[in-house]
N, C-alpha and C positions, 0 to 999 in steps of 0.2 A: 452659418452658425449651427441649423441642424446637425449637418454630417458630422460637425468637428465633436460635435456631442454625443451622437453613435461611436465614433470613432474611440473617444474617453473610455464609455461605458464598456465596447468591445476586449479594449483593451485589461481595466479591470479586470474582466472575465476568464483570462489566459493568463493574468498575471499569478503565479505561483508563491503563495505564502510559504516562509520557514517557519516551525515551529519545532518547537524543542521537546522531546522523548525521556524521559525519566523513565527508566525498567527497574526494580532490584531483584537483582539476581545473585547467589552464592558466589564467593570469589573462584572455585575451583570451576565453576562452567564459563565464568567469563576468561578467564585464562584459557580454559582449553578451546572455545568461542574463539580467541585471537591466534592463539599457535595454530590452529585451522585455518584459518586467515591467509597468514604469513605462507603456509606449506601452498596452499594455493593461488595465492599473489593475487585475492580478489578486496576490492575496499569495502569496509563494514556497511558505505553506502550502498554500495551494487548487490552485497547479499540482503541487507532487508528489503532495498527495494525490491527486488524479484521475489523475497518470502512474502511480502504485503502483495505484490499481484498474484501470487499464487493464492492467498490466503482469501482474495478478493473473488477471484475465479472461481474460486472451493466455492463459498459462501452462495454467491450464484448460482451454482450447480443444483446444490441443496433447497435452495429456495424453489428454483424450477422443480426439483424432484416432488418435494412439498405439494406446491401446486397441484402438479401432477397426479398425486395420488389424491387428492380433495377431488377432483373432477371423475377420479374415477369411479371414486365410491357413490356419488349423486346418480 
């Protein structure tokens, strides 16, 4: 009964929520947002996810530079 209960819990943990994205954005950038799209045959899914890891990565970087310059000045 333990393990079945890790196993629950693990699961939870991997399990992937959807949640829903409201942006407002001008009509003429979401227009030209999708004819970009179409010209290169990529899904709106695959471009924000690879803009949110990059934008993640970024963020990261910054943080560690941060850091970085705290320690340096001490």
């Amino acid at each position: 009964m333990r393990q079945l209960r890790k196993e629950e819990l693990r699961e939870k943990k991997f399990r992937a929520e959807t949640v829903q994205l409201s942006i407002d954005v001008p009509q003429h950038i979401r227009d030209n947002f999708l004819e970009a799209l179409e010209k290169s045959g990529k899904t709106i899914n695959d471009v924000l996810k690879l803009y949110m890891q990059k934008y993640a990565w970024k963020q990261g970087e910054l943080q560690r530079n941060r850091q970085k310059r705290r320690q340096d000045l001490c």
